[in-house]
N, C-alpha and C positions, 0 to 999 in steps of 0.2 A: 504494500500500500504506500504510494506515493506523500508527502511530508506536504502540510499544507503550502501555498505559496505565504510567504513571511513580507508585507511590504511597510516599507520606512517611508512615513510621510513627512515630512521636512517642513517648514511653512515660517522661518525664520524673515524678519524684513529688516531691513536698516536704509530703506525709504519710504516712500510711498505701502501704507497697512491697508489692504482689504475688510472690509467691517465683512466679509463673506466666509473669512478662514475659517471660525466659528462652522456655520454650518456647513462648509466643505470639508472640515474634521470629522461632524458629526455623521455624514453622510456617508464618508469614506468607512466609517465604524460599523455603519448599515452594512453598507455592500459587503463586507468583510463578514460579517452574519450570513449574509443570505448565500452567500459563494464558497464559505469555509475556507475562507483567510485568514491568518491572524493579521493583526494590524498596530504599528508603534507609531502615535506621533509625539516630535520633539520640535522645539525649537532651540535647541542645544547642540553649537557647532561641535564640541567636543565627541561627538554621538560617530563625527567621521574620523575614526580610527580603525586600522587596520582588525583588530578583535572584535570590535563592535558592528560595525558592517560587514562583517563575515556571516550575521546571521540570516542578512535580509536578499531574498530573491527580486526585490524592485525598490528601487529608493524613488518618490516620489517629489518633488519640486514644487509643493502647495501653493500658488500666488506668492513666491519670496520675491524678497524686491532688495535690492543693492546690493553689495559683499560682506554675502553670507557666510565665505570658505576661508581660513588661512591658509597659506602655503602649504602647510603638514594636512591638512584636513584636504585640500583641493590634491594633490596626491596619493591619499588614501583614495578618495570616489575614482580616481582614470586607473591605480591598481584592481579597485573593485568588481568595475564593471568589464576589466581586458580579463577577469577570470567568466565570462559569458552572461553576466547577471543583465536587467533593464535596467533604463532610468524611464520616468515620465516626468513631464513640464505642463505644467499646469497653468493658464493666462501667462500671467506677468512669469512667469519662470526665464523670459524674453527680455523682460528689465531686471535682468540679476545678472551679476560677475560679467561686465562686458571689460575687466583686463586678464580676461582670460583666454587666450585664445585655444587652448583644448577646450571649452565648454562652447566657445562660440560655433564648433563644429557640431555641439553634444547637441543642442537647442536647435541649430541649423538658423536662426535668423534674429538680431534681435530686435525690442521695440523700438519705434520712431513715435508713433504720434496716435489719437485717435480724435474720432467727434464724438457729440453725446451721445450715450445709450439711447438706440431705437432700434426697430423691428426690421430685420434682412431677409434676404434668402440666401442660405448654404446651398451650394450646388455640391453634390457629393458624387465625387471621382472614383472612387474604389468603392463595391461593395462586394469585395473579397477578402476585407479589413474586419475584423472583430469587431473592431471599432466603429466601423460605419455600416456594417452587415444589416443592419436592423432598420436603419431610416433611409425615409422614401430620398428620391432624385434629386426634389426639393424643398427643405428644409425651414422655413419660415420657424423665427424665432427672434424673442428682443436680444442684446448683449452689448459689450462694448468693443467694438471690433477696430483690432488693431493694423496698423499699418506699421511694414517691419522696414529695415535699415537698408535690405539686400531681399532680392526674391530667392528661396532658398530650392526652386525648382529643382536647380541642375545637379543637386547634391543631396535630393531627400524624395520619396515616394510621395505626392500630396494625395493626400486622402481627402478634400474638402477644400473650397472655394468660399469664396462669399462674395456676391451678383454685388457690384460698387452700382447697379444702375438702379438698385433696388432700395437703397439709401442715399443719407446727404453727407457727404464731408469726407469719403473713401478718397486716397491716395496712391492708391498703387495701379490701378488702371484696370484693363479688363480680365488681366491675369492675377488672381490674389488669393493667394493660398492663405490659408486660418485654420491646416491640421496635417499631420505628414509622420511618417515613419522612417528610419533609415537602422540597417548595420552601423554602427559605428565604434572604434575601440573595443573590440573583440566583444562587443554586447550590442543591443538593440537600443534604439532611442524613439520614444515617442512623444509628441508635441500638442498638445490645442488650447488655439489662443481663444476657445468659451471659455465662462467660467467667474465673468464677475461680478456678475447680479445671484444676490441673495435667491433669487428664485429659481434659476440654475439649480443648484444643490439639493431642488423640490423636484425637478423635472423626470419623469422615469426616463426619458429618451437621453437627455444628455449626463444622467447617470448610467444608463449605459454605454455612451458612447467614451467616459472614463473606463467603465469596468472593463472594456476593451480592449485599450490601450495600454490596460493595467496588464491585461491577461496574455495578451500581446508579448509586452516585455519582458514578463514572467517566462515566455519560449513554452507557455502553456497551452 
């Protein structure tokens, strides 16, 4: 019998705090019930140590925002995950550690800008993803949809779009990825910039479009 999957939810900030972390802990605590995961959240950098992340089969990236890693810590996670484990990035996991350039790889793009929370359409690319298996073509949903520094097309599977023709204040033009997967560092990397409305966290669709990503990375 297989060992449940173990995942480290992370959710440290030292800018910009989501008043969402709250119930994307709590939710993440669900899913982990209903999927038969165990689940640790910290917001204690000390947590990335060689012994201490040896337990976890997916280290999770909770909406962290600025430099969350020291040097010993940001080398423990790229030892971690080149032993085959996940990461996921969750929203703002994009505005985190941008002088890092192994992570800039791990996230595949980071933020630049966004407008105010209103209602889009996800166009979804892959429904041979975990992650997007379950939702229709087109996706209508509120959030705050970010626009990234670099398109990170050429360097990551996009799983998901978001139609700029279907809102006001998009940036990146008709090309604009907002979820993607890639290999990277001898493990898996999964990214989705949903995630920052308190209601998100309530949504069974875009709860399972994490649990995905989670299960994904897991190599589950």
């Amino acid at each position: 019998m297989s060992q449940p999957t173990h995942v480290l939810a992370f959710s440290r900030t030292t800018g910009f705090r989501h008043g969402s972390i709250e119930p994307a802990v709590e939710a993440l605590r669900g899913l982990s019930a209903e999927r038969g995961w165990t689940t640790e959240h910290t917001e204690d950098p000390a947590t990335f140590a060689d012994d201490l992340l040896a337990r976890a089969d997916v280290v999770v990236f909770l909406l962290t925002t600025g430099d969350v890693l020291d040097e010993a810590q940001q080398g423990a996670l790229e030892r971690w995950l080149k032993r085959g484990r996940g990461w996921v990035g969750v929203h703002s996991a994009s505005d985190t550690e941008y002088d890092w350039p192994w992570y800039a790889g791990l996230v595949g793009a980071y933020f630049a800008a966004h407008p105010a929370i209103q209602t889009a359409t996800v166009r979804v690319a892959s429904r041979e993803h975990p992650a997007t298996a379950h939702l229709p073509a087109a996706w209508e949903r509120e959030d705050e949809w970010y626009d990234f520094r670099t398109n990170p097309r050429a360097d990551v599977d996009v799983l998901m779009t978001v139609d700029e023709s279907t809102y006001q204040g998009g940036g990146m033009g008709r090309d604009h990825p907002i979820a993607w997967s890639r290999a990277y560092g001898g493990g898996r990397s999964f990214y989705t910039a949903l995630g920052h409305t308190d209601a998100s966290w309530a949504d069974p669709a875009f709860l399972a479009h994490v649990a995905g990503g989670i299960t994904w990375a897991a190599g589950r």
